[in-house]
C-alpha positions as CSV (number, residue, x, y, z in Angstrom):
1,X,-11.0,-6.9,-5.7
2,X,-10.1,-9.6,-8.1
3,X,-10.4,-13.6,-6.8
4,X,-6.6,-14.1,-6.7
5,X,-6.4,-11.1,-4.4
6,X,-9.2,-12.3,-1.7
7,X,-8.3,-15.8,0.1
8,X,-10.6,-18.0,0.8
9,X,-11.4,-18.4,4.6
10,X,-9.9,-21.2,5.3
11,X,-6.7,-19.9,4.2
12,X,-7.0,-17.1,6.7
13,X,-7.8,-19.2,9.4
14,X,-4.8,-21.6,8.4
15,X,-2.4,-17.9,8.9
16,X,-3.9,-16.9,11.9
17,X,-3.5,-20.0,13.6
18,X,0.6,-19.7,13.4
19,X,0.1,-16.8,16.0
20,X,-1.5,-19.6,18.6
21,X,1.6,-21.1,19.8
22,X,4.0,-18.1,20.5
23,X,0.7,-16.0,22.4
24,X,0.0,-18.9,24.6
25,X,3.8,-19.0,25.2
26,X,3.9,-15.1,25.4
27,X,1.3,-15.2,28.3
28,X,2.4,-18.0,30.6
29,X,5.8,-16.8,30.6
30,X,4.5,-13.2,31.4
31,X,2.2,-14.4,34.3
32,X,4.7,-17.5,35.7
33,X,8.5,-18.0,34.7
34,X,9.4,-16.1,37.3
35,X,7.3,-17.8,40.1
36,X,8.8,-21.2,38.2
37,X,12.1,-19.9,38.3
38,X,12.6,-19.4,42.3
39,X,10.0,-21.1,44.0
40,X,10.4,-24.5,42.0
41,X,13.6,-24.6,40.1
42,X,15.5,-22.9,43.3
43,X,17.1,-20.3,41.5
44,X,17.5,-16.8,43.7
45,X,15.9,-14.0,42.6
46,X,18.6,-11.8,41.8
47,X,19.6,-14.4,39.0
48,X,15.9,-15.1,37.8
49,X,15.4,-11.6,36.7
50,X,18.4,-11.5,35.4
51,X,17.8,-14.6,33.4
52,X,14.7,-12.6,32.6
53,X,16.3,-9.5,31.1
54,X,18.8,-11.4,29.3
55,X,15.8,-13.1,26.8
56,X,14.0,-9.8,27.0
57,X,16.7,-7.5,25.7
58,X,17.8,-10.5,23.2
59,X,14.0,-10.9,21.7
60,X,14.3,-7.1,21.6
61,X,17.4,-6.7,19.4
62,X,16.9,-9.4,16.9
63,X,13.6,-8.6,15.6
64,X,15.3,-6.0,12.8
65,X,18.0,-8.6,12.6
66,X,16.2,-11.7,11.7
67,X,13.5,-9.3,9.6
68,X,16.4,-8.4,7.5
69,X,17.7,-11.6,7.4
70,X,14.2,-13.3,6.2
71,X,14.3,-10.2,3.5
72,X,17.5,-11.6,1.8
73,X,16.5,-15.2,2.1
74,X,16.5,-17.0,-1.3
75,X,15.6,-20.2,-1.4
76,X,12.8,-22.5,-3.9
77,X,10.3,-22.5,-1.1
78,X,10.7,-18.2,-1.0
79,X,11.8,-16.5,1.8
80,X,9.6,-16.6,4.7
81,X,8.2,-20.0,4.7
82,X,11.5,-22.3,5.8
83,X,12.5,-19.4,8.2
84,X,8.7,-20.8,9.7
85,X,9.2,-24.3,8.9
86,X,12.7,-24.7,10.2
87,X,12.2,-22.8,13.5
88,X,8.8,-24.3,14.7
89,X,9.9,-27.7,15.8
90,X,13.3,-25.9,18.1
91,X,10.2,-23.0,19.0
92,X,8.3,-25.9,21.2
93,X,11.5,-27.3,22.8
94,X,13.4,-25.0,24.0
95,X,10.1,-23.5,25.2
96,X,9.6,-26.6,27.4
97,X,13.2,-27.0,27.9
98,X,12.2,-23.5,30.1
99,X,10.0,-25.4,32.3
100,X,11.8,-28.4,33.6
101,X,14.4,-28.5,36.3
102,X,17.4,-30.1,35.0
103,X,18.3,-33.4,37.3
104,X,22.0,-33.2,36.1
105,X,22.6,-29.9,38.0
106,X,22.9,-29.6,41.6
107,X,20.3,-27.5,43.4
108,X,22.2,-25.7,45.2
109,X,24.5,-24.8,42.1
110,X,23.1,-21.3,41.2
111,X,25.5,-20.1,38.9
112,X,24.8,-23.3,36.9
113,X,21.5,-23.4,37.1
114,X,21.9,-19.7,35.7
115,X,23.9,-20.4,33.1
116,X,21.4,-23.2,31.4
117,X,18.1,-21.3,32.1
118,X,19.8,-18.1,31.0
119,X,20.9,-20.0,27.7
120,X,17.7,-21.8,26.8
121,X,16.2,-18.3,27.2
122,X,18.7,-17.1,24.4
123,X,17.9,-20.1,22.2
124,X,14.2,-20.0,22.6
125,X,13.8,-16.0,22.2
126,X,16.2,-17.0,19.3
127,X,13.8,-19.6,17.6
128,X,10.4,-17.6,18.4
129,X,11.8,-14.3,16.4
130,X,12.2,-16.7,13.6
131,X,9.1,-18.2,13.6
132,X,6.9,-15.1,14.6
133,X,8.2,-12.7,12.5
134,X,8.5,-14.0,9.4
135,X,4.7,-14.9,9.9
136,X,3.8,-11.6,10.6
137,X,5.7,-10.5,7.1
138,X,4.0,-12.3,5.3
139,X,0.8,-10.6,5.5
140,X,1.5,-8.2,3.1
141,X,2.6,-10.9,0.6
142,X,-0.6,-13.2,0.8
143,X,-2.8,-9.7,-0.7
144,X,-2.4,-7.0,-1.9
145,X,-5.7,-5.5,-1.5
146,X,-6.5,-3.1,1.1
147,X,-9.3,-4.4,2.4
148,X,-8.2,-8.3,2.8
149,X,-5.5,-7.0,4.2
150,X,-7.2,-5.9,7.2
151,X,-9.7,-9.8,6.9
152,X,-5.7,-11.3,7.8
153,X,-4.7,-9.1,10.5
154,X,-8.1,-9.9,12.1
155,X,-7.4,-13.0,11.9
156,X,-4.2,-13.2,12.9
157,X,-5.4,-10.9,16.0
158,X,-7.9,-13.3,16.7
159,X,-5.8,-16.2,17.5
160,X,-3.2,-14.1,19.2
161,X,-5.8,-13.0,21.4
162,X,-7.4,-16.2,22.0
163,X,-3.6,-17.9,22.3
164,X,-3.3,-15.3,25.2
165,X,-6.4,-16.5,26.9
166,X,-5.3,-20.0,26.1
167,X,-2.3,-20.2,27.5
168,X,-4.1,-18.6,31.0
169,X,-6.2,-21.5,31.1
170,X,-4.1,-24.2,30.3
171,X,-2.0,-22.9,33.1
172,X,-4.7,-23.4,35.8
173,X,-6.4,-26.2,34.0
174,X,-3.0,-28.4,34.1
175,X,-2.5,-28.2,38.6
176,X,-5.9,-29.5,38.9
177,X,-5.5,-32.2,36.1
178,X,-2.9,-33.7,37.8
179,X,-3.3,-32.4,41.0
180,X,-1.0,-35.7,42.4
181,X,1.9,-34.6,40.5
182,X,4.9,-32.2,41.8
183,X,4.8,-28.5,41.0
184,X,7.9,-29.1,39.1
185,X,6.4,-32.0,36.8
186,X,3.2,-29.7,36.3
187,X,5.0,-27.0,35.0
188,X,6.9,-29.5,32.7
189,X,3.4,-30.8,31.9
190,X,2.3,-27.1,30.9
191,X,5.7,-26.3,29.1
192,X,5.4,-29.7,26.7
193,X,1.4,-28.9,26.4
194,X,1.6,-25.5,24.9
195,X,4.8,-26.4,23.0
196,X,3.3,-29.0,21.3
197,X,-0.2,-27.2,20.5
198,X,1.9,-24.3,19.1
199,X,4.0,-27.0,17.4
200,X,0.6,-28.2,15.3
201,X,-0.6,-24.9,14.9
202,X,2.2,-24.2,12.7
203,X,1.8,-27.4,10.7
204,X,-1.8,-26.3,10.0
205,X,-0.2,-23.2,9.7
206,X,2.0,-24.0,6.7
207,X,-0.5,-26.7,5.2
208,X,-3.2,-23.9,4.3
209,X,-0.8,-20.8,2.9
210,X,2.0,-22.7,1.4
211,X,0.7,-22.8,-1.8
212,X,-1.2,-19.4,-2.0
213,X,2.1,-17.9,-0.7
214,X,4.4,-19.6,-3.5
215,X,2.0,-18.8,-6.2
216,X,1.9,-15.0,-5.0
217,X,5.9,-15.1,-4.7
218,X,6.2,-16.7,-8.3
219,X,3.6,-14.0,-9.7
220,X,5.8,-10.9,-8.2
221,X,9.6,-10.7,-7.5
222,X,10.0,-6.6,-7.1
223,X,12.6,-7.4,-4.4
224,X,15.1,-9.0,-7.2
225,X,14.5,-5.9,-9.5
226,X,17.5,-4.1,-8.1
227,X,20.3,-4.5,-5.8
228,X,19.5,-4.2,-2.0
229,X,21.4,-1.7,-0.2
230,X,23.4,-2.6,3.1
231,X,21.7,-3.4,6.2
232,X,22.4,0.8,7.9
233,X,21.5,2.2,4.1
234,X,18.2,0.1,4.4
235,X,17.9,1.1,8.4
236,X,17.5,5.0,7.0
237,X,15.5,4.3,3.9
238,X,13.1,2.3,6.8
239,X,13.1,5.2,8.9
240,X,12.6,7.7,5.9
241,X,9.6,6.6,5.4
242,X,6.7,8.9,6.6
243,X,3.6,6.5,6.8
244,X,5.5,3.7,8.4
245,X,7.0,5.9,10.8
246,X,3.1,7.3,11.5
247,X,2.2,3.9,12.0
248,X,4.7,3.3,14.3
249,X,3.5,6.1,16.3
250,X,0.0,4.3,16.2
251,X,1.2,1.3,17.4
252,X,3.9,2.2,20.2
253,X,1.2,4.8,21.7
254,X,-1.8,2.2,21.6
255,X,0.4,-0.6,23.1
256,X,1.9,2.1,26.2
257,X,-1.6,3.0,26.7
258,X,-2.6,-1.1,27.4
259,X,0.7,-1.8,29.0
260,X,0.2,1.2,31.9
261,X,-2.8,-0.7,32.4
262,X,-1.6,-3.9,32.6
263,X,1.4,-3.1,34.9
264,X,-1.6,-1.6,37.2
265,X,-4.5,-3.4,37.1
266,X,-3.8,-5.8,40.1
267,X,-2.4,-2.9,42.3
268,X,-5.4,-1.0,41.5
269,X,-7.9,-3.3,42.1
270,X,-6.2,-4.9,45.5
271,X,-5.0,-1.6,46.5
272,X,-7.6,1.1,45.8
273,X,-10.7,-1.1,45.3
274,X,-9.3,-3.4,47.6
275,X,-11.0,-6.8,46.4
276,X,-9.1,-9.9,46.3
277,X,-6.4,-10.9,43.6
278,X,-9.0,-13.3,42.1
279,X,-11.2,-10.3,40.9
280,X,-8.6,-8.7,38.8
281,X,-7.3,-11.8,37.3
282,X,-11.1,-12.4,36.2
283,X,-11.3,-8.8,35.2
284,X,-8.8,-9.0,32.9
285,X,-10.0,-11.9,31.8
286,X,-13.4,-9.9,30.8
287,X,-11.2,-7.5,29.5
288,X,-9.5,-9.6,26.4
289,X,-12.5,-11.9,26.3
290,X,-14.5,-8.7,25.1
291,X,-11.4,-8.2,22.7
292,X,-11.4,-11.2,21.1
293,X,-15.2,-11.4,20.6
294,X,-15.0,-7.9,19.0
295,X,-12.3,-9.0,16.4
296,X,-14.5,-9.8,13.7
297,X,-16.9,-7.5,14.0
298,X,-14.4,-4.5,13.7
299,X,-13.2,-6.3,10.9
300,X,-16.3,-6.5,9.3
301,X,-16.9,-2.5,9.8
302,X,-13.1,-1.6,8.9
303,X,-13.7,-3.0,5.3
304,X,-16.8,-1.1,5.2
305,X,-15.6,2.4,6.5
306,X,-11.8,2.3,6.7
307,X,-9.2,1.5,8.8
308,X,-8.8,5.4,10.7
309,X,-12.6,5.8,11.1
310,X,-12.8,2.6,12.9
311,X,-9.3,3.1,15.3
312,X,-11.1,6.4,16.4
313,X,-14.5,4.6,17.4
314,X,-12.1,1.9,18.9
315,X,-10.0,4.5,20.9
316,X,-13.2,6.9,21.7
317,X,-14.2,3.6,23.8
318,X,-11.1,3.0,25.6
319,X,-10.5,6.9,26.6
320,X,-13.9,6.8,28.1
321,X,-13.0,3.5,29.9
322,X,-9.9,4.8,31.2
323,X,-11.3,8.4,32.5
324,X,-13.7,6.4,34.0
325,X,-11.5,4.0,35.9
326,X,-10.1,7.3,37.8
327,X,-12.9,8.0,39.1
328,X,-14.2,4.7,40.5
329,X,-14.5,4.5,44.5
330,X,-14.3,1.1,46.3
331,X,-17.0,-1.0,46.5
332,X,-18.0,-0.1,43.3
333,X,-17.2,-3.5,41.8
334,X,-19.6,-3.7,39.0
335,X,-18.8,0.0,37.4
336,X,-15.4,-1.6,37.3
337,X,-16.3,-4.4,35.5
338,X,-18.7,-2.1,32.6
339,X,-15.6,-0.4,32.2
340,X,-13.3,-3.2,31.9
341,X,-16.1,-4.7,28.8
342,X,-15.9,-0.8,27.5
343,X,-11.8,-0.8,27.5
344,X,-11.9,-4.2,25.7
345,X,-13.8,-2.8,22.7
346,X,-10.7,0.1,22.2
347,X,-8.0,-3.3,22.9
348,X,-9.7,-5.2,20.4
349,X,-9.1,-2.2,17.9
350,X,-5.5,-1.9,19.4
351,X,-4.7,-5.2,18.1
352,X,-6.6,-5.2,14.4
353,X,-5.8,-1.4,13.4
354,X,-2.3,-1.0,13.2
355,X,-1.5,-4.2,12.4
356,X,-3.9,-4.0,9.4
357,X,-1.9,-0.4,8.6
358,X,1.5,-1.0,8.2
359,X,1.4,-3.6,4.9
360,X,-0.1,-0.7,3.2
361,X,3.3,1.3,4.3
362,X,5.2,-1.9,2.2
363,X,4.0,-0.6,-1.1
364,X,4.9,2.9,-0.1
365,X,8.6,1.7,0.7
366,X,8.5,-0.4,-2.8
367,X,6.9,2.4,-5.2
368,X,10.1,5.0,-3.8
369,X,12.6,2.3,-3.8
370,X,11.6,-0.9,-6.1
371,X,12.5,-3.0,-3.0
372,X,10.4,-5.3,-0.9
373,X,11.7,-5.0,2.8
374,X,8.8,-6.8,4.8
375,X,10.9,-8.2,7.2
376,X,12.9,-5.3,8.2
377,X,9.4,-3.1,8.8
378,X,8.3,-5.5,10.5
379,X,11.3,-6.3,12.9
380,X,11.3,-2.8,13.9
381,X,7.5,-2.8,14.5
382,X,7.6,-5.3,16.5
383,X,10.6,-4.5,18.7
384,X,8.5,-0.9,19.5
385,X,5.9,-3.4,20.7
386,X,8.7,-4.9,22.9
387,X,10.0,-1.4,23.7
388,X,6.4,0.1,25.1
389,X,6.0,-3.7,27.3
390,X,9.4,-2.2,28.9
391,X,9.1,1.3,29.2
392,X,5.3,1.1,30.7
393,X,6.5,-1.5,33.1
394,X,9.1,1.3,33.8
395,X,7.3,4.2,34.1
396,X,4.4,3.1,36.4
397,X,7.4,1.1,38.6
398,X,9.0,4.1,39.0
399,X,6.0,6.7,39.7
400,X,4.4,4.5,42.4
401,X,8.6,4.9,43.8
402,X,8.3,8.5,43.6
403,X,4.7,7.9,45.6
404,X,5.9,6.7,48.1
405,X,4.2,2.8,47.2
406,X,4.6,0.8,50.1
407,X,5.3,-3.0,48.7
408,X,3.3,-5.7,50.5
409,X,4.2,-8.9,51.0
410,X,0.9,-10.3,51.6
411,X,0.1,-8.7,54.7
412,X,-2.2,-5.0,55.1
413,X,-0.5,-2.0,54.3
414,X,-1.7,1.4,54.5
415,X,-1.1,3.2,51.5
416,X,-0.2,6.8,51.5
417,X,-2.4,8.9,50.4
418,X,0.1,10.3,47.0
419,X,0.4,6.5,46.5
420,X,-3.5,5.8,46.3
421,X,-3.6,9.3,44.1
422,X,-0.6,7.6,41.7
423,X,-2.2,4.4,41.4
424,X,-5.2,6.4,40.2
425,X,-3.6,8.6,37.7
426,X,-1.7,5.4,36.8
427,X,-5.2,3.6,35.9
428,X,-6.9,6.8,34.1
429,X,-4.8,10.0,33.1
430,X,-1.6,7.7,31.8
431,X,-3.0,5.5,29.4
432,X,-5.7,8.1,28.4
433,X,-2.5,10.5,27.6
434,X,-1.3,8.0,25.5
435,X,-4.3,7.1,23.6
436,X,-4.8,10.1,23.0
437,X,-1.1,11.0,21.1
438,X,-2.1,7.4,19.2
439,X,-5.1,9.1,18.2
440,X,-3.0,11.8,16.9
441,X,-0.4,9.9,15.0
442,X,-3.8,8.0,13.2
443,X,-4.9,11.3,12.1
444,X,-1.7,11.9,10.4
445,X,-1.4,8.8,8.6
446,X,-2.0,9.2,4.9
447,X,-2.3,6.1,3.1
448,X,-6.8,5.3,2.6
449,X,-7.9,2.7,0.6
450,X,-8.4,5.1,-2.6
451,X,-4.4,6.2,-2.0
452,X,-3.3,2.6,-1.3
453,X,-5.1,1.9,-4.8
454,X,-2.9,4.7,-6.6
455,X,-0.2,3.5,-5.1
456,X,-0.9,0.2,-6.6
457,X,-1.5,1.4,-10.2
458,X,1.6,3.5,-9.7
459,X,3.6,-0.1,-9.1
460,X,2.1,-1.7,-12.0
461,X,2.9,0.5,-14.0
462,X,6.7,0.8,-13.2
463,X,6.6,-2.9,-13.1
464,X,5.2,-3.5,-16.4
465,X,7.6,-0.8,-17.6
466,X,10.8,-3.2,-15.9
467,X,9.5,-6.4,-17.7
């Protein structure tokens, strides 16, 4: 690998740390909008959700819109970077704009109240698309080199994990802070907080990889070399291609397999194991805090063995985590916890691996085409990401119906016994099902590091031959 293809660390760090912001936003909205939404703005629950499936089917659908847009930006700072610069400072208010209750609307006034959290949702799910995923695009464009490539992702993985755990902390750190204060002006506390950390975190952001990005821009414009197609001809050429559509596979069935256990984890641990609510927030805890330690060292042994090697030792760790958690019996609290560490190893790999293999699809796409499409690979990518979130959420909602789940409202409920033996299979056989297809989709795909390097020479050549 030549000097200008390997960036120096502090230039990774700099990328990594524009993932800070959106994860700690990603989290606390997960975990607490809702509880914000009705039992401190006052809004029913009927229209919180719904002010909740508004944002998530908007941040779903313009992922491929904004990636395609970012592709045919042309501008003299390039195409990603004002996309990024543009959108950070609108990311961190209208994020806190989410977490106040507007004094010029009456309380009692739902259908206003809906209409402005329901359009600050639009407007910030608008804004984070454009700051996110032209970030994650441009990870293909700071190297070209296999290897480095993967150094990037982990440490764009890093921070995204550690913005997750962040943004967790913050939340519960903020009540006791100012423990004098309203609930309402501590959640506005929290919203401004994490808004303006992720609002710095892109100007570090930007001040590392500006200049390593305009240089790699100005030393290759394949993407001008012929005309770009319309946006449905490029929709089929993206979805003709056979690695990316591999590592799509990789990346939907890894993220189903963590979001069945996420959707879970607190039912199976009050429920089955039945310990306190505490235990499985800490548990999951343990279970990204193993993730995020393990980042760099995957990284470390991906560059040395390869990227499919190391997703198979990564999945071979959750599988046996997940078969594991099936057969668990209550009271056996620690077993949990040694399988919560083993799962985080296979997470850890969840996050670097296919992240690491789709810019090695982005030369494929360019060496059959002549085009550079970043944006539009990535906007699909990332709305599967958003697709598994829904679809495990529905899936394990539904089966625990079908169970016969019993919903608790705080007091004891006795389970039946099909709901205890759904919960179970929910924990173990689901996610290990879907591992397991991930697996099998990683097997497939058929770009390695001596490939990606042919694939490289093949470019140069047909480049030099164009100049």
């Amino acid at each position: 690998m030549s000097s200008e293809e390997r960036l120096r660390p502090l230039t990774r760090l700099a990328y990594g740390a524009g993932e800070l912001g959106p994860a700690m936003a990603g989290s606390t909205m997960i975990f607490f909008q809702l509880v914000f939404l009705t039992n401190v703005a006052g809004l029913d629950a009927g229209y919180a959700g719904t002010v909740l499936l508004i944002g998530k089917i908007w941040d779903a659908v313009n992922d491929p819109l904004i990636g395609w847009l970012s592709d045919h930006t042309r501008s003299r700072w390039g195409r990603r970077l004002p996309w990024i610069a543009l959108s950070a400072a609108p990311f961190a208010i209208f994020f806190w704009l989410q977490w106040i209750v507007p004094g010029f609307i009456d309380s009692g006034n739902q259908l206003a109240l809906f209409a402005y959290y329901a359009t600050v949702s639009l407007l910030f799910n608008t804004f984070y698309t454009s700051l996110t995923l032209p970030h994650s695009a441009l990870t293909p464009e700071l190297s070209p080199d296999y290897d480095e490539r993967s150094r990037i992702t982990a440490s764009r993985m890093a921070f995204s994990l550690g913005g997750s755990v962040g943004g967790l902390l913050l939340a519960v750190a903020i009540p006791k802070i100012f423990a004098a204060w309203s609930q309402a002006a501590q959640y506005s506390a929290l919203g401004a907080a994490i808004g303006l950390v992720g609002l710095l975190a892109v100007v570090c952001c930007l001040t590392g990889i500006w200049r390593p990005v305009r240089e790699r821009e100005r030393a290759s414009t394949p993407h001008e070399a012929t005309p770009h197609p319309g946006a449905v001809a490029q929709i089929g050429i993206v979805f003709s291609n056979r690695p990316y559509l591999l590592a799509c596979g990789v990346y939907l069935f890894s993220w189903l397999a963590m979001q069945f256990t996420a959707t879970i984890l607190q039912i199976y641990v009050t429920t089955w194991l039945g310990l306190p609510v505490t235990t499985a927030r800490v548990l999951a805890l343990a279970v990204q805090g193993t993730a995020l330690i393990l980042i760099p060292a995957w990284a470390w042994l991906t560059v040395r063995v390869g990227k499919k090697p190391v997703y198979f030792y990564g999945m071979s760790f959750w599988l046996a985590a997940q078969a594991g958690l099936f057969f668990i019996q209550p009271g056996q609290t620690g077993a949990v916890f040694l399988l919560g560490v083993l799962a985080g190893f296979g997470i850890s790999v969840c996050y670097l691996i296919p992240n690491a293999m789709l810019p090695d699809t982005i030369e494929y796409d360019e060496l059959l085409t002549g085009q550079r499409r970043e944006g539009i690979f990535y906007g699909f990518f990332v709305f599967l990401q958003k697709t598994s979130l829904a679809l495990g959420t529905f899936v394990v909602g539904g089966a625990l119906e079908l169970a016969g789940y019993v919903a608790s409202t705080g007091e004891q409920v006795v389970q039946p016994e099909s709901a205890l033996t759904a919960i179970r299979i929910a924990i173990g056989p689901l996610p290990a099902v879907a591992i397991l297809i991930g697996m099998l989709f990683a097997w497939r795909f058929p770009i390695t590091k001596e490939k990606h390097a042919e694939i490289r020479r093949q470019l140069a050549g047909k480049r030099a031959a164009r100049a």
